[in-house]
TIRO-2110 file (N, C-alpha, C; in Angstrom, 1 decimal):
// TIRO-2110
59.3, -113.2, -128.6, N, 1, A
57.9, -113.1, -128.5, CA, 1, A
57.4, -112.0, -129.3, C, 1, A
56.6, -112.4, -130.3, N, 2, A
55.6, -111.3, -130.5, CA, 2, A
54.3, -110.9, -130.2, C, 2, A
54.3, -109.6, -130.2, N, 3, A
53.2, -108.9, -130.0, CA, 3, A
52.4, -108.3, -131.3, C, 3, A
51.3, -108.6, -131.3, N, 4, A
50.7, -108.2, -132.4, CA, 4, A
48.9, -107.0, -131.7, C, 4, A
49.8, -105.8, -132.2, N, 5, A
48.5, -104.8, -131.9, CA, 5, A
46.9, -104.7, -133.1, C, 5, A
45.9, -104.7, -132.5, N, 6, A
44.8, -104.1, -133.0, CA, 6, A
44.9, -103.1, -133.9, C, 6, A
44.8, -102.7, -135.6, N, 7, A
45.1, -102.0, -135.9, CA, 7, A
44.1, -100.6, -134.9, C, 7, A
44.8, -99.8, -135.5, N, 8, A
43.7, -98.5, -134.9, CA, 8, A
42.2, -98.3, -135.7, C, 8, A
42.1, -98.7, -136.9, N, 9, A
40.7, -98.9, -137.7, CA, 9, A
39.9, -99.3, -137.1, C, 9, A
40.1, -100.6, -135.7, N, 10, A
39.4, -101.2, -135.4, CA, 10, A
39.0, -100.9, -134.0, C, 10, A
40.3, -100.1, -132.9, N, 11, A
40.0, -99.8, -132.1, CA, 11, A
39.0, -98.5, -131.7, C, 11, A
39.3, -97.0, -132.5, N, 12, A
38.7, -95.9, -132.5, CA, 12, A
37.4, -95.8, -132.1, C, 12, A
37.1, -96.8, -133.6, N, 13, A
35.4, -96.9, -133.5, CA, 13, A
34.8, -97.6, -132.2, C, 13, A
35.6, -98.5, -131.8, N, 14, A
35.1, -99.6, -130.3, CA, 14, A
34.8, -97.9, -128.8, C, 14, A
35.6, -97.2, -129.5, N, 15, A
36.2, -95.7, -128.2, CA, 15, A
35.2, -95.1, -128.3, C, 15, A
34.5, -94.7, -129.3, N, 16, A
33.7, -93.8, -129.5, CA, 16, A
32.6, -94.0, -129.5, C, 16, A
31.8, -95.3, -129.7, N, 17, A
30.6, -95.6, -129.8, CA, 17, A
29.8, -95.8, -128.5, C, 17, A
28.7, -95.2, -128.8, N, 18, A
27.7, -95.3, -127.8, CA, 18, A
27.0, -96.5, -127.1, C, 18, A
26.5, -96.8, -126.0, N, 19, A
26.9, -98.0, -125.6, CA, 19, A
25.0, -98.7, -125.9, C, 19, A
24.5, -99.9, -126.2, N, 20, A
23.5, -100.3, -126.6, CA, 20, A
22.5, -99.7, -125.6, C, 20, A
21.1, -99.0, -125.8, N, 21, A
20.2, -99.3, -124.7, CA, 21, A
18.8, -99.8, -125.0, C, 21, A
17.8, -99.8, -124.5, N, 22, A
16.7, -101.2, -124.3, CA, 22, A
15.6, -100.9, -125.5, C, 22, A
16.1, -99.3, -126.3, N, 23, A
15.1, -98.8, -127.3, CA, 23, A
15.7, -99.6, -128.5, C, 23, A
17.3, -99.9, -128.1, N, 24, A
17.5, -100.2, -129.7, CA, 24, A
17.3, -101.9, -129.9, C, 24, A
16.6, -102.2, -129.1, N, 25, A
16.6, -103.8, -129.4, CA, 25, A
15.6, -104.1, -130.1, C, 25, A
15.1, -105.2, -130.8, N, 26, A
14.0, -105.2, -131.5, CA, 26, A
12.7, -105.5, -130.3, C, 26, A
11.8, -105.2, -130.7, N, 27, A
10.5, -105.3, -129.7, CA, 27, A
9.9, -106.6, -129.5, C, 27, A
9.5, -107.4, -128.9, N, 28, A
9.1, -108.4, -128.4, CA, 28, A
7.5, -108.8, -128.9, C, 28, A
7.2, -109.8, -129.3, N, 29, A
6.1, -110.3, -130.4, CA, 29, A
4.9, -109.5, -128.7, C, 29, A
3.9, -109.3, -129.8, N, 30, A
3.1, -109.2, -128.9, CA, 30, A
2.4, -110.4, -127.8, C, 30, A
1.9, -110.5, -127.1, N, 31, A
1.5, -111.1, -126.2, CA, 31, A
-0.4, -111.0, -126.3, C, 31, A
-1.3, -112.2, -127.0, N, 32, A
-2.5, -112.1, -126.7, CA, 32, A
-2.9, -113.5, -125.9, C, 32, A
-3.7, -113.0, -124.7, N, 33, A
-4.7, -113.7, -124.1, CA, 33, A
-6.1, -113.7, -124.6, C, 33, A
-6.4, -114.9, -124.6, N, 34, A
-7.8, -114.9, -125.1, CA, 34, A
-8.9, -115.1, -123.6, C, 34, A
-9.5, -114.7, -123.6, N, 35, A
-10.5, -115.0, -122.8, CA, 35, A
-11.3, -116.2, -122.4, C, 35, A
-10.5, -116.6, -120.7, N, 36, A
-10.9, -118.1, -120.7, CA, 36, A
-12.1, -118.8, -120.6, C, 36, A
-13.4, -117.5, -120.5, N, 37, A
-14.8, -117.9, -120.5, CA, 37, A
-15.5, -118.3, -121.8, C, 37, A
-16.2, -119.6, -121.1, N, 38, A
-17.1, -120.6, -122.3, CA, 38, A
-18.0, -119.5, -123.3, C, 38, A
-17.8, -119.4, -124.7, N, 39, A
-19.2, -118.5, -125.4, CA, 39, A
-20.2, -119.7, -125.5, C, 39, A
-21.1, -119.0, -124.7, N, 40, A
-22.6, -119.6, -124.4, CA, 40, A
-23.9, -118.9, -125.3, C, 40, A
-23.6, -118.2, -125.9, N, 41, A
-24.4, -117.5, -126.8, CA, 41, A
-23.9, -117.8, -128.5, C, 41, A
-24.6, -119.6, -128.2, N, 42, A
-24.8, -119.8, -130.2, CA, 42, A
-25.4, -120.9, -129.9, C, 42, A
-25.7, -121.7, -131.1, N, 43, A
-26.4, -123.0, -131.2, CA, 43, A
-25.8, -124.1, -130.7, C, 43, A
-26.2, -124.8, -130.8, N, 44, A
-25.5, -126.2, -130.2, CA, 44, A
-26.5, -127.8, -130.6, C, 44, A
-25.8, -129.0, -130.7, N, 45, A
-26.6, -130.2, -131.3, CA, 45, A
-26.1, -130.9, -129.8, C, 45, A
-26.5, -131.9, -129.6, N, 46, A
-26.3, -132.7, -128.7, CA, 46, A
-27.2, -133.9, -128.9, C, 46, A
-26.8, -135.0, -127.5, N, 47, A
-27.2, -136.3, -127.5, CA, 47, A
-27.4, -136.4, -125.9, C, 47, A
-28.7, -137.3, -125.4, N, 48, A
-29.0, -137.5, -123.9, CA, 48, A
-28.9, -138.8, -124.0, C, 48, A
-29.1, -139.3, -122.5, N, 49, A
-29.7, -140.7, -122.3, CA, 49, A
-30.0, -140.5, -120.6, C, 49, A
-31.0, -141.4, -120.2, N, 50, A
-31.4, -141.3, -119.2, CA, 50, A
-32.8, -142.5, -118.9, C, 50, A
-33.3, -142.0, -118.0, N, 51, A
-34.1, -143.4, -117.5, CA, 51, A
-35.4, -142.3, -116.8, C, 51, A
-36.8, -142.8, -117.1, N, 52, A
-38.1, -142.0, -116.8, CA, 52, A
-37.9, -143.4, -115.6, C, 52, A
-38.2, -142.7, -113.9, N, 53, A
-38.8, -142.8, -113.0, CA, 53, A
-40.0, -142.5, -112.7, C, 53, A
-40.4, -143.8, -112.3, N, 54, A
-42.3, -143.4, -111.7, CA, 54, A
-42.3, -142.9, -110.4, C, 54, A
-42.8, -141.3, -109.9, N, 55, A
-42.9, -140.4, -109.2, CA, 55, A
-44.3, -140.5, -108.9, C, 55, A
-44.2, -140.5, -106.9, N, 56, A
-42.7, -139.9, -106.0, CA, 56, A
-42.0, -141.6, -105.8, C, 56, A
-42.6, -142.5, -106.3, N, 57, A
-41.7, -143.9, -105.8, CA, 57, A
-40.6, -144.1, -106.3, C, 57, A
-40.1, -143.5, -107.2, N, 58, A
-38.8, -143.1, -107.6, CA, 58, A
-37.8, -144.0, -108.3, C, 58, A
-39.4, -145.5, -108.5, N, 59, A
-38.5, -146.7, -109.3, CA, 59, A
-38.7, -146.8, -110.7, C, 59, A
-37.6, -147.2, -111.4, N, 60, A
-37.1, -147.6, -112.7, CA, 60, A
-38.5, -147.9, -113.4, C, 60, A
-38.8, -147.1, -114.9, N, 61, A
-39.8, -147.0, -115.4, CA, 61, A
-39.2, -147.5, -116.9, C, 61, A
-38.9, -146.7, -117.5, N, 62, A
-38.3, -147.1, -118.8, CA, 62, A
-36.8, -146.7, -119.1, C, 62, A
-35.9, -147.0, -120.2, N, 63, A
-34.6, -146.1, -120.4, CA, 63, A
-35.1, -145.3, -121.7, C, 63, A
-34.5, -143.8, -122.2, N, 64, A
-34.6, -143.3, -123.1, CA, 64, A
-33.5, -142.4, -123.3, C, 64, A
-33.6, -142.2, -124.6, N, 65, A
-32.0, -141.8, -125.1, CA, 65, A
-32.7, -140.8, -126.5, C, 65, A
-31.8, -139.7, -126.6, N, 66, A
-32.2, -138.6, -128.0, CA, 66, A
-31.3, -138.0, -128.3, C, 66, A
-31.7, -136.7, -129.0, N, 67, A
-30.9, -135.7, -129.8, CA, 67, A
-31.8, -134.8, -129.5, C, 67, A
-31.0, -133.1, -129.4, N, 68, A
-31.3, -132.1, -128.9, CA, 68, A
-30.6, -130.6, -130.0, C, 68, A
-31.5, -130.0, -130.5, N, 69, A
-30.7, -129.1, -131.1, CA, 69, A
-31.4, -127.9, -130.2, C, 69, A
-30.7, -126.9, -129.9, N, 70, A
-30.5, -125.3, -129.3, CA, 70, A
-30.1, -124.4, -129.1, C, 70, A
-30.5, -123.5, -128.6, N, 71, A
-29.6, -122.2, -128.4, CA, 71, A
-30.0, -121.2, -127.3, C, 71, A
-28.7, -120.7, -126.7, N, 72, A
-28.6, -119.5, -125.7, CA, 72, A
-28.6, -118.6, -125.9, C, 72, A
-29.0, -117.4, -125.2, N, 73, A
-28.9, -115.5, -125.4, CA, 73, A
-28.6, -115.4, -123.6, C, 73, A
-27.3, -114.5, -123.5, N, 74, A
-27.2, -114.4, -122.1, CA, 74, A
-28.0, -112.8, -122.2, C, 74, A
-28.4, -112.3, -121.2, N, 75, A
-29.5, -111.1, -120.6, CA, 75, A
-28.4, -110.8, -119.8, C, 75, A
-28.1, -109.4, -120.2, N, 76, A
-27.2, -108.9, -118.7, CA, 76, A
-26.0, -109.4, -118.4, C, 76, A
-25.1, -109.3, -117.2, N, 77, A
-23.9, -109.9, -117.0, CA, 77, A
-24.2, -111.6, -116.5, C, 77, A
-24.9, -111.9, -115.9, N, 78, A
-25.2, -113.6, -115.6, CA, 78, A
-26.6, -114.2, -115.9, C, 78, A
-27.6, -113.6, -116.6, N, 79, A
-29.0, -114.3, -116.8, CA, 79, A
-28.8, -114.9, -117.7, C, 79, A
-29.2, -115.8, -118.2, N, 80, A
-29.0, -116.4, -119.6, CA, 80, A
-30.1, -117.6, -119.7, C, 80, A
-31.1, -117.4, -121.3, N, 81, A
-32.1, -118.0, -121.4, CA, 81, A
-32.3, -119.2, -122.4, C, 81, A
-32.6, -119.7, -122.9, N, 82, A
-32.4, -120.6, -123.7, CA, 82, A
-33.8, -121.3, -124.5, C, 82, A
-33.8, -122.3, -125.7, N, 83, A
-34.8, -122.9, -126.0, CA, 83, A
-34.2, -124.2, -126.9, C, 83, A
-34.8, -125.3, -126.9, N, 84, A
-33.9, -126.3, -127.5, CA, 84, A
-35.7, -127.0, -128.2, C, 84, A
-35.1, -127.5, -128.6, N, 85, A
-35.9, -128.6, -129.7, CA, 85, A
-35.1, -130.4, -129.0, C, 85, A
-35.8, -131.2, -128.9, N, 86, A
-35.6, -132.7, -128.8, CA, 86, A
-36.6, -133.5, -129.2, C, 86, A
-35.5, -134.6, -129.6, N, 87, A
-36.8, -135.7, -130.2, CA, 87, A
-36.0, -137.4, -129.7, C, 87, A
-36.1, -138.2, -129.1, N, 88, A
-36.2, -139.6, -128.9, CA, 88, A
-37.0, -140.4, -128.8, C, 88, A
-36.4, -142.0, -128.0, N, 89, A
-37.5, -142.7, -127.7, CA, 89, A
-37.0, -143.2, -126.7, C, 89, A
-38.0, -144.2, -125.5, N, 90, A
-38.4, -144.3, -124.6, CA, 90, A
-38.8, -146.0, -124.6, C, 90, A
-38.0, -147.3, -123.8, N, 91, A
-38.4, -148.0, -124.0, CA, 91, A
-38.1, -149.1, -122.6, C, 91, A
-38.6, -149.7, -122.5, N, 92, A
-38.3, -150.9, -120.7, CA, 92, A
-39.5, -151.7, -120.6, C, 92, A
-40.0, -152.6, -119.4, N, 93, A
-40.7, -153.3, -119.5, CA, 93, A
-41.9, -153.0, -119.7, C, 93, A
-42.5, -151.7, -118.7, N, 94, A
-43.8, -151.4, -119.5, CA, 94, A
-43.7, -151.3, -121.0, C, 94, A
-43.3, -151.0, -121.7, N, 95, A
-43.0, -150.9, -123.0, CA, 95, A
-42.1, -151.2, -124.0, C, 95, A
-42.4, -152.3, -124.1, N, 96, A
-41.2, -153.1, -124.9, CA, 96, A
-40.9, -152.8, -126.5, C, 96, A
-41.8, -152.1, -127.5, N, 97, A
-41.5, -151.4, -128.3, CA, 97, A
-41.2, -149.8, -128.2, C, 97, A
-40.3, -149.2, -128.7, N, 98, A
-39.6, -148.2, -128.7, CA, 98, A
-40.4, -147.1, -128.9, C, 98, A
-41.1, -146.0, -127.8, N, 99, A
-41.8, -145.0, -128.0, CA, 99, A
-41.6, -143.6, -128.5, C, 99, A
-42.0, -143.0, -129.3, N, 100, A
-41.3, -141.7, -129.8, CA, 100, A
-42.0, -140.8, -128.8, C, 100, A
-40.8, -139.9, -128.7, N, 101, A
-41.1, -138.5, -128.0, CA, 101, A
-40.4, -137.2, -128.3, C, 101, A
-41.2, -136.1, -128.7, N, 102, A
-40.6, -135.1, -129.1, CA, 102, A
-41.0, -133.7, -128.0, C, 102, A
-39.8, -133.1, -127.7, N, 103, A
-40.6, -131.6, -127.3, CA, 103, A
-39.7, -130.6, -126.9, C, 103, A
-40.0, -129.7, -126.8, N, 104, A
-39.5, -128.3, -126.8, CA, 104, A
-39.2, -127.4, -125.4, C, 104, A
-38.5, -127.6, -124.9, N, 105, A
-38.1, -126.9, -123.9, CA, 105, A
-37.2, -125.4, -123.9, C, 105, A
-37.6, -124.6, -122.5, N, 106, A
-37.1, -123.3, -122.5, CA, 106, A
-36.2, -123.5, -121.1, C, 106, A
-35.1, -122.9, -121.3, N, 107, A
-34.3, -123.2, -120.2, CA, 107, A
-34.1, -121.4, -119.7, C, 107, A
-33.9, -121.4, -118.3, N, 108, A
-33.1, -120.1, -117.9, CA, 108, A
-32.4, -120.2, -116.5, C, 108, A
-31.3, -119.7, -116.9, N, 109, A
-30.5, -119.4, -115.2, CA, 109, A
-29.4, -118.7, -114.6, C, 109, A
-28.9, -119.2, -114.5, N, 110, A
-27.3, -118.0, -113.5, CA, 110, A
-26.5, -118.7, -115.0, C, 110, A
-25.5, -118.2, -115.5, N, 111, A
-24.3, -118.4, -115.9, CA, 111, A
-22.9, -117.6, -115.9, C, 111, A
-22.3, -118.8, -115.3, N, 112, A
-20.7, -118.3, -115.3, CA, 112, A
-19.8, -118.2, -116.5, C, 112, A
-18.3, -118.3, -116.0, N, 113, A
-17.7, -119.1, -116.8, CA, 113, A
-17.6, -120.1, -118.2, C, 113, A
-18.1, -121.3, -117.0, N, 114, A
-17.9, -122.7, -117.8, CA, 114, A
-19.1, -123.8, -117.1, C, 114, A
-20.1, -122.7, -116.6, N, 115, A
-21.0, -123.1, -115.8, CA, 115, A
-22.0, -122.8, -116.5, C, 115, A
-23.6, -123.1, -115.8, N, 116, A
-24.8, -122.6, -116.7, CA, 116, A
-25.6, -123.8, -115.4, C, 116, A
-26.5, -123.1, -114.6, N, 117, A
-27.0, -123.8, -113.5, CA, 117, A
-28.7, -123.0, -113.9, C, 117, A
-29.7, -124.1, -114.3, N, 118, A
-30.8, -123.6, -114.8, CA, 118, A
-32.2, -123.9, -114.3, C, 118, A
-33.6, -123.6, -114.5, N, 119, A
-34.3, -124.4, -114.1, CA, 119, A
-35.4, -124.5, -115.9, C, 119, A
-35.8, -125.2, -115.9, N, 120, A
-36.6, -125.6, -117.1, CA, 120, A
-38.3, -125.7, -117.1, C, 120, A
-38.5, -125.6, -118.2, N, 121, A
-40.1, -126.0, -118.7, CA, 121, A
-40.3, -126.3, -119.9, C, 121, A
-41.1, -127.6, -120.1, N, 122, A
-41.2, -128.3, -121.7, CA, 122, A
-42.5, -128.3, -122.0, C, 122, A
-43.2, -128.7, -122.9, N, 123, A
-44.1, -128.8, -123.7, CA, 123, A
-43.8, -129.8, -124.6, C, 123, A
-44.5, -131.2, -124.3, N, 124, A
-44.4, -132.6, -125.0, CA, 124, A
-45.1, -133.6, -125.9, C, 124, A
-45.2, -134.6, -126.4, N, 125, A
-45.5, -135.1, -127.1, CA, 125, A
-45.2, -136.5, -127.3, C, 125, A
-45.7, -137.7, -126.9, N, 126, A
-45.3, -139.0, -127.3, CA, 126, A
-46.5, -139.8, -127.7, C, 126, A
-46.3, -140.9, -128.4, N, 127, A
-47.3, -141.6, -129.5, CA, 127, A
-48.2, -142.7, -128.1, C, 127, A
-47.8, -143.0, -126.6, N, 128, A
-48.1, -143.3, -125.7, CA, 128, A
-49.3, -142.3, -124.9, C, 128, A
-49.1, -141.6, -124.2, N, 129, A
-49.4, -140.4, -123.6, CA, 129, A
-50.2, -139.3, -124.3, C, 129, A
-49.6, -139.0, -125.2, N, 130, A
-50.1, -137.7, -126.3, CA, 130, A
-49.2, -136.1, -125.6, C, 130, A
-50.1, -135.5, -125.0, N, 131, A
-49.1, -133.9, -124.6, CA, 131, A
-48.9, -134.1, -123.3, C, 131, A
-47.7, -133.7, -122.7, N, 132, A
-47.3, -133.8, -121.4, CA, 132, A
-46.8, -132.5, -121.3, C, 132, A
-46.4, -131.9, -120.0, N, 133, A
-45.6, -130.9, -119.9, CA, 133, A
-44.9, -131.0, -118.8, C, 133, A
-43.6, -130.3, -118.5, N, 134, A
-42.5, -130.5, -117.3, CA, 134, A
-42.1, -129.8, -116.5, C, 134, A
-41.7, -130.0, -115.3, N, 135, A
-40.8, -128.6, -114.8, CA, 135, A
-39.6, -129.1, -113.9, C, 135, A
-38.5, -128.5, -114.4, N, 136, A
-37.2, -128.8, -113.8, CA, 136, A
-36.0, -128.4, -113.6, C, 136, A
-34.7, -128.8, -113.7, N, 137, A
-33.3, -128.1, -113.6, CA, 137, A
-32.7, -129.2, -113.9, C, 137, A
-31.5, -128.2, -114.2, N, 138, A
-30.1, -129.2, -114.1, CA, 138, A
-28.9, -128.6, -114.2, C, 138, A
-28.0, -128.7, -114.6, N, 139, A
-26.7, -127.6, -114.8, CA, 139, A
-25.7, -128.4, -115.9, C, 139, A
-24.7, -127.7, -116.6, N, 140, A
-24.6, -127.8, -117.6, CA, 140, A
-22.8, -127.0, -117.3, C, 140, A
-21.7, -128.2, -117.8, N, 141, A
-20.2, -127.6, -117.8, CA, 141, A
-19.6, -128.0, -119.0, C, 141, A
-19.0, -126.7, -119.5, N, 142, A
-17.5, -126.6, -120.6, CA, 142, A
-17.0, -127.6, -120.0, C, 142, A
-16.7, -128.5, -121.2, N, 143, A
-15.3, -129.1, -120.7, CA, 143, A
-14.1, -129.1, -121.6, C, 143, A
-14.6, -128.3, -122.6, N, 144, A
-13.5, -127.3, -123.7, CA, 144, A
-14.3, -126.3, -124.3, C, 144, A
-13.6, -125.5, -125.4, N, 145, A
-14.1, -124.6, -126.3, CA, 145, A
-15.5, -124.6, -127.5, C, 145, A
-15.5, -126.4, -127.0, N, 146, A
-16.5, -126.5, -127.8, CA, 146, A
-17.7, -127.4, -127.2, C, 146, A
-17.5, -128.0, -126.5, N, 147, A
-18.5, -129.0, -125.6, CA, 147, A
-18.8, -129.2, -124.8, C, 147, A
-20.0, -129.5, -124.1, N, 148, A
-20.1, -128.8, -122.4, CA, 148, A
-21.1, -130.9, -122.0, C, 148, A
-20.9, -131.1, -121.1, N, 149, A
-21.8, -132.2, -120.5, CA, 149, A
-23.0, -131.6, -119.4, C, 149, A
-23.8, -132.7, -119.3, N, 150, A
-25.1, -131.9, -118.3, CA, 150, A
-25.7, -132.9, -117.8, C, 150, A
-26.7, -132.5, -116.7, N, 151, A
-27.5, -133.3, -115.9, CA, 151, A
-28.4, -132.6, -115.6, C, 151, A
-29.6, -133.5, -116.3, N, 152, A
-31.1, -132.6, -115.0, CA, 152, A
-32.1, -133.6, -115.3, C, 152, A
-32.7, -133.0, -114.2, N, 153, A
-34.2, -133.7, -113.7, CA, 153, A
-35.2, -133.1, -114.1, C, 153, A
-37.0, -133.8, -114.5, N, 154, A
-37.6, -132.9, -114.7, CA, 154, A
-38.9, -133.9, -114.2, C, 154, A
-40.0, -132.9, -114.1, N, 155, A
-40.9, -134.0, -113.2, CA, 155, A
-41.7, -134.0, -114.5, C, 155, A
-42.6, -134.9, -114.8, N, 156, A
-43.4, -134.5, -115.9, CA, 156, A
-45.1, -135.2, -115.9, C, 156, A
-46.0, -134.7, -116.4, N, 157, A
-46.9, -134.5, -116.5, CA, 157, A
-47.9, -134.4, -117.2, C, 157, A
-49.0, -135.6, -118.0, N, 158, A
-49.8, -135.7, -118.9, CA, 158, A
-50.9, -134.2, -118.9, C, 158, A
-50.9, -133.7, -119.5, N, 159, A
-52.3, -132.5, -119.8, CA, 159, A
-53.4, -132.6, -118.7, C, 159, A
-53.1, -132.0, -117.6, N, 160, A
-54.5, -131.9, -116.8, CA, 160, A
-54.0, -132.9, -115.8, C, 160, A
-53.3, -133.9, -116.0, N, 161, A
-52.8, -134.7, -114.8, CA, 161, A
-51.5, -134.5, -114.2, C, 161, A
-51.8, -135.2, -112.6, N, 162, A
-50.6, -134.6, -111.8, CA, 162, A
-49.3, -135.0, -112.4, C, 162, A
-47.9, -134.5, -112.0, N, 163, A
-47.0, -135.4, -112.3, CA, 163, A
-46.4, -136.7, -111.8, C, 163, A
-46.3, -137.5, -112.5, N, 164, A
-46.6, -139.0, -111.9, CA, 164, A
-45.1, -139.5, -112.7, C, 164, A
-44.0, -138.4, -113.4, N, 165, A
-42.5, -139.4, -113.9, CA, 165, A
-41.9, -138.3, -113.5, C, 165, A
-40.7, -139.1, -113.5, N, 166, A
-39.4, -137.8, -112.9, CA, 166, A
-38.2, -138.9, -114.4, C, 166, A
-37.9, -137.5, -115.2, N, 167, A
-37.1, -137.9, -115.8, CA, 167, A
-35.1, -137.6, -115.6, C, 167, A
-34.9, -138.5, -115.4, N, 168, A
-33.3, -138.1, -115.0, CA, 168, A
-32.5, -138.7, -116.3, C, 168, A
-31.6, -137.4, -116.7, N, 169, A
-30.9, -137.6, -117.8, CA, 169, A
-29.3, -137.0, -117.7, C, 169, A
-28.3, -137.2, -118.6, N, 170, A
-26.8, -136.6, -118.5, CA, 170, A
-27.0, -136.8, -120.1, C, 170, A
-26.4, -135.8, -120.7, N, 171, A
-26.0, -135.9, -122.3, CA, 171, A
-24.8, -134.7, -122.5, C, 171, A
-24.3, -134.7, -123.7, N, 172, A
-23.0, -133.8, -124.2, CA, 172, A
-23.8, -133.2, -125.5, C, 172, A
-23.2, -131.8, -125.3, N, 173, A
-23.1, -131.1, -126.6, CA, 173, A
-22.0, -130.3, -127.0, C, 173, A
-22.5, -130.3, -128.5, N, 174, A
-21.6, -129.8, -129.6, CA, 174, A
-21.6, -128.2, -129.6, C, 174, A
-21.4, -126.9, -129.1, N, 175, A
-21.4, -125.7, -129.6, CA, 175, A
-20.9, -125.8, -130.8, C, 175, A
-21.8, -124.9, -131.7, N, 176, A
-21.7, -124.9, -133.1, CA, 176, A
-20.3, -123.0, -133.4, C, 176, A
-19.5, -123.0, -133.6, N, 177, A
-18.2, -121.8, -133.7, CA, 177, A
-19.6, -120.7, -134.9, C, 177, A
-19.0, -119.6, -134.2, N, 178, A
-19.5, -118.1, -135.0, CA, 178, A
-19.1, -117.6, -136.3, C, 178, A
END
């Protein structure tokens, strides 16, 4: 039987060497978290649809459907105020040709997260009616980094007359990146 030894070149250095510790390892990639709160402060385009109710009887009046361009500024740690621009139309049995409507709403409320719970007021316009104005809410959720869905009500109101529609709507928007 043979035996065959390690030369000593190879053992000495194994004798003498210092043993590895946790500085000499290479360092570990850094680690970033991004912040999982919605940015609610930029523009945004969107699209609604919904149905104008005759108020307080609360039955089916016309369907109407638009596009919405706006924007947020949060005030403080949760105020946050807003103004949008919209323009659609408006159409059902009382009105069987397609009505235009345009107007300008200011939104403000609590915001979270991925939340935004508001109450509203508009200043209106349709080729029916002439100026109307509104008052309402609805709330508004992220459902990613870029697009949030929403719901609100608003009661609304020809110039000088009571409110006699309740508009109920759900639409999505686009946040436009910084």
């Amino acid at each position: 039987m043979r035996r065959t030894l390690l030369p000593l070149s190879l053992i000495l250095p194994m004798a003498f060497a210092e043993p590895a510790t946790a500085a000499d390892r290479p360092a570990a990639p850094e680690v970033v978290i991004r912040d999982p709160s919605f940015n609610w402060n930029r523009f945004y385009v969107g699209a609604f649809a919904g149905a104008w109710l005759d108020y307080p009887a609360i039955t089916f009046d016309t369907a109407r459907a638009g596009g919405v361009l706006g924007r947020n500024v949060t005030i403080g740690d949760r105020f946050m105020i807003g103004a949008e621009l919209a323009a659609g139309v408006y159409t059902g049995p009382a009105y069987p040709d397609p009505v235009f409507e345009t107007y300008a709403t200011i939104r403000g409320g609590l915001r979270f997260d991925k939340a935004f719970l508001y109450g509203s007021a508009a200043l209106g316009y349709d080729t029916v009616f002439g100026t109307s104005n509104t008052l309402g809410g609805g709330v508004e959720f992220a459902i990613n980094s870029m697009m949030t869905v929403r719901a609100d009500a608003q009661l609304w109101a020809g110039t000088g007359a009571p409110f006699d529609y309740l508009s109920v709507t759900g639409g999505v928007s686009w946040y436009i990146r910084r």
